[in-house]
C-alpha positions as CSV (number, residue, x, y, z in Angstrom):
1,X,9.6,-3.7,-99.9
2,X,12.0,-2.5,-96.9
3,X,11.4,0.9,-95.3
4,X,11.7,2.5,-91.9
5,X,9.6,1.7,-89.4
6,X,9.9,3.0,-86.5
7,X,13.4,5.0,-84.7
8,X,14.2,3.8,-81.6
9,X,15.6,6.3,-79.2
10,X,17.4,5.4,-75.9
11,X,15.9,8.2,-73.3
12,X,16.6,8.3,-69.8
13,X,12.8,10.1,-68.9
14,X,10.3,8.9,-71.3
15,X,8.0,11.4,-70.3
16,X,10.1,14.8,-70.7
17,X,11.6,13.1,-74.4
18,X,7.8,12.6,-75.3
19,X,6.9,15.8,-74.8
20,X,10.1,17.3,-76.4
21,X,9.9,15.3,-79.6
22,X,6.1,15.5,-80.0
23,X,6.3,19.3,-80.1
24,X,9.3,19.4,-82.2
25,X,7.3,17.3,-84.8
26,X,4.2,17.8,-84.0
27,X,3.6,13.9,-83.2
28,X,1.3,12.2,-80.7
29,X,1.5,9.7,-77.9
30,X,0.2,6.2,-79.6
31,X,-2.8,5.2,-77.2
32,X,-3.1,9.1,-75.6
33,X,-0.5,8.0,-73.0
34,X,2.8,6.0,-71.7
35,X,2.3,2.7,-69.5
36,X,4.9,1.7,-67.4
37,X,5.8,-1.4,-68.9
38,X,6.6,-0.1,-72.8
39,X,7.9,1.9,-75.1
40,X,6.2,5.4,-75.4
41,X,5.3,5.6,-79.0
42,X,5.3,9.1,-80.9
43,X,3.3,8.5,-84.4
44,X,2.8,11.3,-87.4
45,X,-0.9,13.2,-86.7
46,X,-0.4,14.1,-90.5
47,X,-1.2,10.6,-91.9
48,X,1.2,7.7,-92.4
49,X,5.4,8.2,-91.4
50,X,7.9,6.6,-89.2
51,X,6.8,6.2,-86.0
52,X,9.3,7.2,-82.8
53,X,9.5,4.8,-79.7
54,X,10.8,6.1,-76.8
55,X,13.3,3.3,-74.6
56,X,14.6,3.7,-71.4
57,X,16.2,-0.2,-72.0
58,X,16.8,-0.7,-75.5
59,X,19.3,1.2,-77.7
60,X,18.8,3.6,-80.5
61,X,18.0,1.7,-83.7
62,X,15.7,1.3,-87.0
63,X,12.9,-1.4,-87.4
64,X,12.5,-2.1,-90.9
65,X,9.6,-3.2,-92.1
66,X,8.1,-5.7,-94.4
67,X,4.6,-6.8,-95.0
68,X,5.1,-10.6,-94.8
69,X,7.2,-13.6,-93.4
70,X,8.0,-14.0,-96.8
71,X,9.1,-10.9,-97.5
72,X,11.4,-10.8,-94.1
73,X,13.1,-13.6,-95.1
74,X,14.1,-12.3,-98.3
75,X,15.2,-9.3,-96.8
76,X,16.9,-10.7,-94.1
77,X,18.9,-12.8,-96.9
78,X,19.6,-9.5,-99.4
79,X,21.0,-7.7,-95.8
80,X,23.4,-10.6,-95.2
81,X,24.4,-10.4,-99.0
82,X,25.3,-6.8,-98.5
83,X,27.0,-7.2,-95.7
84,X,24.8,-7.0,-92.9
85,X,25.1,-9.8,-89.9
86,X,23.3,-11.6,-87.5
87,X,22.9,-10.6,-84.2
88,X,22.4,-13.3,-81.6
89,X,19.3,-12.1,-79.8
90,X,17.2,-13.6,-77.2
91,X,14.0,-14.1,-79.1
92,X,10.5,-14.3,-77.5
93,X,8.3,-16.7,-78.7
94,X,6.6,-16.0,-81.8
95,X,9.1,-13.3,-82.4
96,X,8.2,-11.3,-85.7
97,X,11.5,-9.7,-86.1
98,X,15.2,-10.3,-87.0
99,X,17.7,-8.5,-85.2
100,X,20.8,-7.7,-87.9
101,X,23.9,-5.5,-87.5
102,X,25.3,-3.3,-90.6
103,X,28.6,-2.9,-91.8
104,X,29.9,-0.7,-88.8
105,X,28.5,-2.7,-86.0
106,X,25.1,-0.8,-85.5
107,X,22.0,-3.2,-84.7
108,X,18.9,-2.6,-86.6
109,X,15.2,-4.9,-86.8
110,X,14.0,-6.2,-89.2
111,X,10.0,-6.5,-88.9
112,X,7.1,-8.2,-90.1
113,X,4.5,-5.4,-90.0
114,X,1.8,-8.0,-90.7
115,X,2.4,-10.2,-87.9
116,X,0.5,-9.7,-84.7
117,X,3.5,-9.7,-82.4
118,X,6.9,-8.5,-82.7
């Protein structure tokens, strides 16, 4: 089953957008803190939700997730069918993810949540 993720927002200072959008919904930094060489990660304190990563490099976008490779394909394949297309993406090895556009041209991921890498 397809859901959201995790929003990806384009910020410009991780570090003041952190502290702005983990007041305004009362999320925490994943890990207590932001390294230098990723995403800072806002998740729910209130249980499960979507999670917020914060990208000086990438654009604003949803990963969707799925459980399984299984379940990514098929999803990958319903997306096209609707309308969605493929984006060609530099891939790292072992990537877990497809990157898709929708109708209007926005990019969006979709992600196997049960993989170990993305």
């Amino acid at each position: 089953m397809l859901r959201i993720g995790t929003i990806v927002v384009n910020v410009s200072d991780r570090g003041r957008a952190a502290e702005f959008w983990s007041k305004a919904l009362g999320y925490e930094l994943r890990g207590g803190g932001i390294t230098a060489d990723e995403s800072a990660v806002l998740v729910c304190t209130a249980g499960s939700g979507t999670s917020i990563a914060l990208d000086q490099d990438d654009q604003m976008h949803l990963d969707l997730q799925v459980d399984n490779q299984a379940e990514l394909d098929a999803e990958v394949e319903r997306l096209i069918i609707l309308g969605a297309r493929r984006v060609d993406w530099m891939y790292p090895d072992g990537a877990a993810f497809v990157v898709l556009s929708d109708t209007e041209g926005n990019v969006f991921c979709v992600v196997n949540a049960g993989a170990n890498v993305i």
